[in-house]
C-alpha positions as CSV (number, residue, x, y, z in Angstrom):
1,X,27.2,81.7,82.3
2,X,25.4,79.0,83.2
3,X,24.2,77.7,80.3
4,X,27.8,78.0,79.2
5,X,29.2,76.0,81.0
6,X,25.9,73.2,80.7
7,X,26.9,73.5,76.8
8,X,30.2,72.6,77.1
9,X,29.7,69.8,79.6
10,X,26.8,68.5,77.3
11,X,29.4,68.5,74.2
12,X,29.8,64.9,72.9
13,X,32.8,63.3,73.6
14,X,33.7,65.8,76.6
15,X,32.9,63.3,79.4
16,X,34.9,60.5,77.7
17,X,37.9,62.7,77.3
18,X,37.4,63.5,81.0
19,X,37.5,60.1,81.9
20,X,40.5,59.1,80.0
21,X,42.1,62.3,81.5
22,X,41.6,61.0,84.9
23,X,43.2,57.4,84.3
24,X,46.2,58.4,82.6
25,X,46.6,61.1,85.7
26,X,45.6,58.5,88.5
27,X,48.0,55.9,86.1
28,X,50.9,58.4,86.5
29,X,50.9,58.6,90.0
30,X,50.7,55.4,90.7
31,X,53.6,54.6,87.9
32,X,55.3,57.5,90.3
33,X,54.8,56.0,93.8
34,X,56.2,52.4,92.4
35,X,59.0,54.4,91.6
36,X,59.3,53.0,87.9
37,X,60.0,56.2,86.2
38,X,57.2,55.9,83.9
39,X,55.0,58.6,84.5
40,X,55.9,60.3,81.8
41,X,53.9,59.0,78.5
42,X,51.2,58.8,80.8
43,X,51.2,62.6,82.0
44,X,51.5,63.7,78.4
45,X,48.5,61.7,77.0
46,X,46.8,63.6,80.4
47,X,47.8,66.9,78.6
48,X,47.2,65.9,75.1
49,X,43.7,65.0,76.3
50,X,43.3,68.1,78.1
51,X,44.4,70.4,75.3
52,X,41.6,68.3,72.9
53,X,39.1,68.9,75.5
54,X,39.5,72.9,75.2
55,X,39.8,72.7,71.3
56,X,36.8,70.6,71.3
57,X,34.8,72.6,73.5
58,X,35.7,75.9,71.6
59,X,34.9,74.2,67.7
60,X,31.6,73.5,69.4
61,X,31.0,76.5,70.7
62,X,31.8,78.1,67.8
63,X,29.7,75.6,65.4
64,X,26.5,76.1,68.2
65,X,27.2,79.9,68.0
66,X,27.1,80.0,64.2
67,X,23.9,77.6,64.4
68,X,22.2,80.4,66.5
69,X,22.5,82.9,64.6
70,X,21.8,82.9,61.0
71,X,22.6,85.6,58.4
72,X,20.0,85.9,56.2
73,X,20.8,87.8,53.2
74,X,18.2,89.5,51.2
C-alpha cells in the first residue's frame, strides 16, 4: 500500500494541482470572512482541481499498471 500511495504522490503534476487546490480553498475563505460573497468560483476551481487530481492519479495508475505488465504474445 505503500508504494501506492508513493506512486501517486510521485505522479507529475499532482503536487502542483495540490497547491493550486490549497489557494483557491484558503482564497475562498478569506473571500468568505470579508463577507464579499465571492467564494464561490473559487470553491468550484477547489473541486474541479480535486476531481483532476483523482482522474490523474487513476490514468497513471492505470498507464504504470499496463507498463508493468506486458503481454507477450507468441
Amino acid at each position: 500500500m505503500k508504494n501506492f500511495i508513493d506512486s501517486v504522490v510521485r505522479t507529475p503534476g499532482m503536487l502542483f494541482m495540490a497547491m493550486l487546490t490549497t489557494g483557491f480553498t484558503i482564497n475562498a475563505g478569506v473571500q468568505y470572512l470579508n463577507g464579499t460573497n465571492l467564494e464561490g468560483p473559487n470553491l468550484l476551481a477547489a473541486g474541479c482541481l480535486l476531481v483532476g487530481q483523482l482522474a490523474l492519479a487513476v490514468v497513471h495508475q492505470m498507464r504504470r499498471f499496463g507498463q508493468d505488465n506486458k503481454l507477450t504474445l507468441q
